[in-house]
C-alpha positions as CSV (number, residue, x, y, z in Angstrom):
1,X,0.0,0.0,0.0
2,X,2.8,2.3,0.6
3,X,4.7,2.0,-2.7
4,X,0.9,2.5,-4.2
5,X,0.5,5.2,-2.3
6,X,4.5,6.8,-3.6
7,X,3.3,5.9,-7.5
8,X,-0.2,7.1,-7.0
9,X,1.7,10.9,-6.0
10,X,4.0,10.7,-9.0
11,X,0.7,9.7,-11.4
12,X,-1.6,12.8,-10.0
13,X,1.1,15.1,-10.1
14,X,2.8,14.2,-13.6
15,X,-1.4,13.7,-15.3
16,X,-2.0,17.4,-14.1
17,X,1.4,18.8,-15.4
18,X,0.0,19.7,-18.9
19,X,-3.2,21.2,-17.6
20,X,-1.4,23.5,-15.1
21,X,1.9,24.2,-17.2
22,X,-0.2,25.1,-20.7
23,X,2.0,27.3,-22.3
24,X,5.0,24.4,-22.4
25,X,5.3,23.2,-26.1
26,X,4.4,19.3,-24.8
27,X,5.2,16.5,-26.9
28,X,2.2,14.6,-28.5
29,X,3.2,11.5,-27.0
30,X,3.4,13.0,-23.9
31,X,0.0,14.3,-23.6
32,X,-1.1,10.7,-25.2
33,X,0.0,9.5,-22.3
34,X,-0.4,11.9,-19.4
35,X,-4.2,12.4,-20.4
36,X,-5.3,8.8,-19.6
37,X,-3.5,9.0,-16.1
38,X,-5.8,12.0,-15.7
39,X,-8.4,9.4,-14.1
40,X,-6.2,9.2,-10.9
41,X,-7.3,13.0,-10.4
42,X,-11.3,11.8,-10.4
43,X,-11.7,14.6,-13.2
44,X,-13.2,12.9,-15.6
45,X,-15.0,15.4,-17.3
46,X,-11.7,17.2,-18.2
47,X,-10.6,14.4,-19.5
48,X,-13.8,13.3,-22.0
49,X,-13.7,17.2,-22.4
50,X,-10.2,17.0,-24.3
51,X,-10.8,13.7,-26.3
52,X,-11.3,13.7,-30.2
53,X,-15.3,13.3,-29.1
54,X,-15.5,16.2,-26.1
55,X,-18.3,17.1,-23.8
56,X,-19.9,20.0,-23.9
57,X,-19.7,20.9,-20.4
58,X,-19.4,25.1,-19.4
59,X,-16.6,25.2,-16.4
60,X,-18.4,26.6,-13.9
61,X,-20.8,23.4,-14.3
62,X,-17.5,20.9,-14.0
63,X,-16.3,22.8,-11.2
64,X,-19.7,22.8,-9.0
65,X,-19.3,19.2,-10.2
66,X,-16.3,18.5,-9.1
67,X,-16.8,20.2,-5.8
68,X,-19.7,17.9,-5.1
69,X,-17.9,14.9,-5.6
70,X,-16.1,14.7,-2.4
71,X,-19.5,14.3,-0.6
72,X,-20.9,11.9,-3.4
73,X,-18.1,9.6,-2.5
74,X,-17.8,9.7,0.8
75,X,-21.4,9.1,1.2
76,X,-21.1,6.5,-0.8
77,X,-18.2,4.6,1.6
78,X,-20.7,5.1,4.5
79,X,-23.8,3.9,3.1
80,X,-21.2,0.6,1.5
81,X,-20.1,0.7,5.5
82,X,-23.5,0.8,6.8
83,X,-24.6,-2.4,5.2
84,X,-21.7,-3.9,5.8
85,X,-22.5,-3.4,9.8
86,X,-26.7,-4.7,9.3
87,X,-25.4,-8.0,6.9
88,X,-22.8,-8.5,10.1
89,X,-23.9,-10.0,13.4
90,X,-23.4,-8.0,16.2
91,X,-21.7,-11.3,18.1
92,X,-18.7,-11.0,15.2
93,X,-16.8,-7.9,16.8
94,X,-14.0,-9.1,14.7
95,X,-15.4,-8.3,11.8
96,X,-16.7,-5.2,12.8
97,X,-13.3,-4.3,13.6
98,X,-12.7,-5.3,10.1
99,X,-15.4,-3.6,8.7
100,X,-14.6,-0.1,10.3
101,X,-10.5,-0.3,9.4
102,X,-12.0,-0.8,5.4
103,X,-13.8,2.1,5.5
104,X,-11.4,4.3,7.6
105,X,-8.6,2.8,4.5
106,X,-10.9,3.7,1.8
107,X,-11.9,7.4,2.8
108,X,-8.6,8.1,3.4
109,X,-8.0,6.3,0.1
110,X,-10.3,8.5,-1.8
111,X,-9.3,12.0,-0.1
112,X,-5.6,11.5,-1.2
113,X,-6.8,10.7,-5.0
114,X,-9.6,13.3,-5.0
115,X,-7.4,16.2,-3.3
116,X,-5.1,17.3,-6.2
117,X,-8.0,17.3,-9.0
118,X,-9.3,19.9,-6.4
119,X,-6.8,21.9,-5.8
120,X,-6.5,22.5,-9.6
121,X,-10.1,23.2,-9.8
122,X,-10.4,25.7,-7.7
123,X,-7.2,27.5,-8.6
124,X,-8.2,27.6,-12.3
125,X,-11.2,29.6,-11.2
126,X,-9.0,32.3,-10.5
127,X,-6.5,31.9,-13.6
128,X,-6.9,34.8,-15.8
129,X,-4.9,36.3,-18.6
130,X,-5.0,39.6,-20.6
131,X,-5.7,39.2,-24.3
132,X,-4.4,42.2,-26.9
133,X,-7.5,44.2,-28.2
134,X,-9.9,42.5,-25.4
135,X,-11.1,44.7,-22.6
136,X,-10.7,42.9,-19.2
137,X,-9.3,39.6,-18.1
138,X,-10.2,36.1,-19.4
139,X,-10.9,32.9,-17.9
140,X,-8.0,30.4,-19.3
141,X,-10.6,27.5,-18.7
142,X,-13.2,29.4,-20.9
143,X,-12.7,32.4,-23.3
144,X,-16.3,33.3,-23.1
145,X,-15.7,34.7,-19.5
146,X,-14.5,38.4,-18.5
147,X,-13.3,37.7,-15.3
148,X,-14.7,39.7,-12.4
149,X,-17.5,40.7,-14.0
150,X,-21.0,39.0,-13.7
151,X,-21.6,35.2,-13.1
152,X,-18.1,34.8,-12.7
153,X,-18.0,37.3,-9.5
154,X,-20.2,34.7,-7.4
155,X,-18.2,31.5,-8.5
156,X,-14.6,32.8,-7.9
157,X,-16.2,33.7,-4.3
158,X,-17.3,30.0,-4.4
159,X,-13.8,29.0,-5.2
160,X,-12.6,30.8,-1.9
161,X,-15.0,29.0,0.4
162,X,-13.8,25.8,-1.1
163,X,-10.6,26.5,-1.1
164,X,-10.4,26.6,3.1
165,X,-12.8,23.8,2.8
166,X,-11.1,21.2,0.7
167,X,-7.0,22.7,0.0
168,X,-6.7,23.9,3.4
169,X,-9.5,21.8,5.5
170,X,-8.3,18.2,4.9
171,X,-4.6,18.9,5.7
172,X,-5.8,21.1,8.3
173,X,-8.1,18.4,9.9
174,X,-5.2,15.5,9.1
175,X,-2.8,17.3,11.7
176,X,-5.0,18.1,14.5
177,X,-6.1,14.4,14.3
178,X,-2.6,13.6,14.7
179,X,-1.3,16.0,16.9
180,X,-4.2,15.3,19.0
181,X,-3.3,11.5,19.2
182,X,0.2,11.5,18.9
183,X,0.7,10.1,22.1
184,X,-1.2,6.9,20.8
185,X,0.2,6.8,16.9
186,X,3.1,4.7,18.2
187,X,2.4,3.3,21.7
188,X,0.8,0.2,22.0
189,X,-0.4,0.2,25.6
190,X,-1.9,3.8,25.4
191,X,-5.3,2.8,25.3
192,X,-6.6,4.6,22.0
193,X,-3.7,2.7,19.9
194,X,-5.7,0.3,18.9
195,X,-8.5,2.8,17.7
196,X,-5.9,5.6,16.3
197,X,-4.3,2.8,14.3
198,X,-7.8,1.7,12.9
199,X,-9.2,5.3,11.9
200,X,-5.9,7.1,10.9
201,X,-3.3,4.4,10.3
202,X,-2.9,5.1,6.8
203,X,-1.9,8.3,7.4
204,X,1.2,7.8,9.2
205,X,2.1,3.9,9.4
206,X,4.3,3.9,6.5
207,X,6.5,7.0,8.0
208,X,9.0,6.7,11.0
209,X,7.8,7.8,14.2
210,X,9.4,11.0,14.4
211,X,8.0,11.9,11.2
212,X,4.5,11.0,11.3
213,X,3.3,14.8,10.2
214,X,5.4,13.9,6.4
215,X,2.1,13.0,4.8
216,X,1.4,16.7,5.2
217,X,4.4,17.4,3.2
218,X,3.1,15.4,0.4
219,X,0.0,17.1,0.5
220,X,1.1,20.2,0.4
221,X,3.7,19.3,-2.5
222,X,0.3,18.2,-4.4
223,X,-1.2,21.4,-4.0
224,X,1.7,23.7,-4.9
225,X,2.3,21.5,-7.9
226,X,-1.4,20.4,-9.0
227,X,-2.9,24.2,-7.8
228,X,-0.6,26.8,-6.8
229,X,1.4,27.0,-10.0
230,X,-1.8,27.5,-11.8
231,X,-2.0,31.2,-10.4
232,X,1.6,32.0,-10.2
233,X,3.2,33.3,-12.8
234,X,0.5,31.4,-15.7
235,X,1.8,31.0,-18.7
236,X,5.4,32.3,-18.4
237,X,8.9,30.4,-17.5
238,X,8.7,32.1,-14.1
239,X,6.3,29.4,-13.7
240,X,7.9,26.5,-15.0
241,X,11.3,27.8,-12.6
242,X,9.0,27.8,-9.6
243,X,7.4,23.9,-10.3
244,X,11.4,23.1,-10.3
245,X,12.3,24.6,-7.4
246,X,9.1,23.0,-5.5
247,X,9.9,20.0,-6.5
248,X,14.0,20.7,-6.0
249,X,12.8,21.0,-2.1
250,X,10.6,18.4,-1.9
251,X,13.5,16.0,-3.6
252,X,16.0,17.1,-1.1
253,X,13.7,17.0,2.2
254,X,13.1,13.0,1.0
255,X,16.9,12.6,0.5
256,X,17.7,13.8,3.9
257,X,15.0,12.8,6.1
258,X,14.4,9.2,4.5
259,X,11.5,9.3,6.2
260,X,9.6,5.8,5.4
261,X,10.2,2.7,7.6
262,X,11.2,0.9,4.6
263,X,14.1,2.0,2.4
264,X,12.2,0.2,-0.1
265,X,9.7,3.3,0.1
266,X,12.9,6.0,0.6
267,X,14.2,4.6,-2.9
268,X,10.6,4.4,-4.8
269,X,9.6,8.4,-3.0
270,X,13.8,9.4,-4.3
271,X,13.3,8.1,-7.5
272,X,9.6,9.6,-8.1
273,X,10.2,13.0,-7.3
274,X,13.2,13.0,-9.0
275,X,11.9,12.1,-11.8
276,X,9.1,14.6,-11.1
277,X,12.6,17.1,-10.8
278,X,13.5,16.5,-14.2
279,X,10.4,16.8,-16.3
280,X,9.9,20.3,-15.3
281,X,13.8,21.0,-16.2
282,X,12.6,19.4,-19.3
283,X,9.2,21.9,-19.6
284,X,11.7,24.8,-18.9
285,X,14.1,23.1,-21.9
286,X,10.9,23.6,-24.6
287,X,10.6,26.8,-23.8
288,X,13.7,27.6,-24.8
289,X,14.6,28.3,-28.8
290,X,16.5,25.4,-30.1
291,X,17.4,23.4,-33.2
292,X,15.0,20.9,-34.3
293,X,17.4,17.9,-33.4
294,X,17.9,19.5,-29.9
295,X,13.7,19.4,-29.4
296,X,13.8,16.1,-30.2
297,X,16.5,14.7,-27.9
298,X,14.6,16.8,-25.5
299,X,11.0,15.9,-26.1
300,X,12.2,12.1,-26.2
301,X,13.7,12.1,-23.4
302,X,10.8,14.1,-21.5
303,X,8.4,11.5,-22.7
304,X,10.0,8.3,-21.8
305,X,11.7,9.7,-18.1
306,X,7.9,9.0,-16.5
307,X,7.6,5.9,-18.3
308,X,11.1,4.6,-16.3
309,X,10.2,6.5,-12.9
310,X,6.7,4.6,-12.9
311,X,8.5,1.1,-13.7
312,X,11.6,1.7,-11.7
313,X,8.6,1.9,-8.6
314,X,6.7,-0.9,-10.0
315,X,10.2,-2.8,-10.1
316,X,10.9,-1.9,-6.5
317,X,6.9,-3.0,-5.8
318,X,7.6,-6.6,-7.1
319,X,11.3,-7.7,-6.5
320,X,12.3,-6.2,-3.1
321,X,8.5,-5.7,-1.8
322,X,7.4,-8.8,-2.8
323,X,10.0,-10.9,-2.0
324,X,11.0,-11.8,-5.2
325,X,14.3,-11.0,-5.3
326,X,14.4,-12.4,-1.7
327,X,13.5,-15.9,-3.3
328,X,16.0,-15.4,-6.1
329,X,19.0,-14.9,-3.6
330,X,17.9,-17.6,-1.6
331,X,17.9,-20.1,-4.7
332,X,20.7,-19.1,-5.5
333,X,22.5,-19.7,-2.4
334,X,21.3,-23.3,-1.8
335,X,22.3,-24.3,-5.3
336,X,25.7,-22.9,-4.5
337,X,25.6,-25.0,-1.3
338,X,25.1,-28.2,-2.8
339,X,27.2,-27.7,-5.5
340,X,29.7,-27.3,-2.9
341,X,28.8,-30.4,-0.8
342,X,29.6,-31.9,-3.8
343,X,32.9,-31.1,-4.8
344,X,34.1,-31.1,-1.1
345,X,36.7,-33.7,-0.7
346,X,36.3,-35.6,2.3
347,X,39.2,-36.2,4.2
348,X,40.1,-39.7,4.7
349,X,41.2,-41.0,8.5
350,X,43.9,-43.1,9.3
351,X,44.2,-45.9,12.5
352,X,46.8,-44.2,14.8
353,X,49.6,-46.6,16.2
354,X,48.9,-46.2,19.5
355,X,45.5,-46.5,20.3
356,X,43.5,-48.4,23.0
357,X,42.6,-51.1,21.1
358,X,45.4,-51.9,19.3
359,X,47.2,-52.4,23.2
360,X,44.3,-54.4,24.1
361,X,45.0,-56.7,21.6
362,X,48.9,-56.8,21.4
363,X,48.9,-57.6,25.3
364,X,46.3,-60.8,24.6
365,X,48.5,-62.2,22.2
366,X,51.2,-62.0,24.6
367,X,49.2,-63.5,27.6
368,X,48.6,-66.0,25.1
369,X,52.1,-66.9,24.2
């Protein structure tokens, strides 16, 4: 679940890098591929919206949209929950235990995918540009609006309510429940262990215990990079220099904290945001003038670096995760064993002179005589 959790990051934040860096020059492949991913955000009408066969859907309806998701699906988990609990006899308290740690794993689950596509949303409410010979601002998301003017007045203040809401709520709410209950994330004899483990374990279980607060960093690394680039500096290589210095810190704060329990994680978190590093050094790079054989080194290499990053992860996932390369090793040592045992020469022993029995006998002979 962590290493999901570490390529699930790198998916939402790589899917949403064309939407919120729109001036870069992107390759076709790379938007080929980066617009399917776009499903890990939970925006799907954005992405039926850019397909050869697009929806017809004004923004301000796929942003109210979007907005009510959250509560769709959380409902959702709690009505699935709730039946869950009436199927279940009230005598099976283990599986009620079960039952409630699903759900808890679930919400949690669908709060970390549906938080970036938010943060975008309600960032690109506010993204305006000036065009030459139009009076006013316009919408990027839609041409149609003047910005501050009209319908689009009561939406932006929408926006704002949503954005302490949703951007600055769930973190918000994620660290008082933790603070609050820090005594218990870690000690097993405190007496709400048990339940803290059960309602916010996936929160912090992956992490060391002194850094139980880092999935706050990752969250707020989603925002800057799926929301708060959207506003700053649109359009313009101020904004592509920013996304590399957020990501710059982020890389560094993972190289020198290591903060997982597993290095497994540490290398699979290095590797991602690294890779993360890189594609916005390569955004900056097409904005740049340069020979056609120069865009093309760089626009290959930009579209094949996430294609490594997600199965360098998925390689960690398998061999070191699962075991496999545990297995391998272990093959390999008993085969190198026996071939061993086989080849060993055995050393051969040889009567000594002087033992007991050999003076047990020579004396009977003697008697004898």
């Amino acid at each position: 679940i962590g290493q999901a959790k570490i390529l699930l990051s790198f998916i939402q934040i790589f899917s949403s890098m064309p939407n919120v860096l729109d001036n870069v020059p992107w390759p076709k492949i790379f938007l080929e591929i980066s617009l399917p991913l776009g499903i890990f955000n939970l925006d799907f009408l954005s992405i039926f919206a850019k397909t050869s066969c697009g929806v017809n859907v004004r923004f301000f309806d796929r942003f109210v949209i979007h907005m009510i998701l959250p509560v769709v699906v959380i409902a959702a988990i709690l009505s699935a929950s709730a039946v869950a609990r009436v199927c279940t006899s009230k005598t099976k308290k283990e599986a009620l235990v079960r039952i409630n740690e699903t759900t808890s794993k679930i919400t949690i689950l669908a709060v970390l995918l549906l938080f970036p596509g938010l943060s975008t949303k309600v960032f690109q409410m506010m993204k305006c540009v000036s065009i030459d010979g139009v009076e006013g601002e316009l919408l990027v998301e839609d041409y149609s609006v003047t910005c501050n003017q009209g319908e689009h007045v009561g939406y932006t203040v929408l926006a704002s309510v949503f954005l302490g809401v949703y951007v600055v709520g769930i973190p918000l709410l994620m660290f008082v429940l933790m603070w609050w209950n820090r005594k218990a994330l870690h000690n097993e004899n405190h007496p709400k262990h048990r339940w803290v483990n059960t309602a916010l374990g996936g929160l912090f279980l992956q992490y060391e215990p002194k850094y139980w607060w880092f999935e706050l960093m990752i969250l707020l690394n989603k925002t800057l990079m799926c929301g708060g680039l959207v506003v700053l500096a649109p359009g313009s290589p101020l904004q592509v220099l920013f996304a590399i210095l957020i990501m710059l810190f982020h890389l560094l704060i993972v190289m020198k904290l290591a903060p997982y329990v597993k290095d497994s994680e540490d290398w699979s978190a290095f590797f991602s945001t690294l890779g993360l590093c890189l594609l916005s050094l390569g955004a900056y790079s097409m904005m740049l003038d340069m020979e056609p054989q120069q865009r093309t080194i760089i626009d290959l290499m930009t579209t094949v670096l996430p294609l490594v990053c997600i199965s360098v992860v998925l390689c960690i996932m398998i061999f070191v995760d699962g075991g496999v390369w545990k297995k391998i090793r272990g093959k390999k040592k008993r085969s190198e064993k026996v071939k061993a045992s086989a080849t060993q020469v055995q050393p051969v022993t040889v009567d000594e002179p002087n033992q007991p029995e050999n003076k047990n006998t020579d004396s009977a002979v003697k008697n004898w005589m």
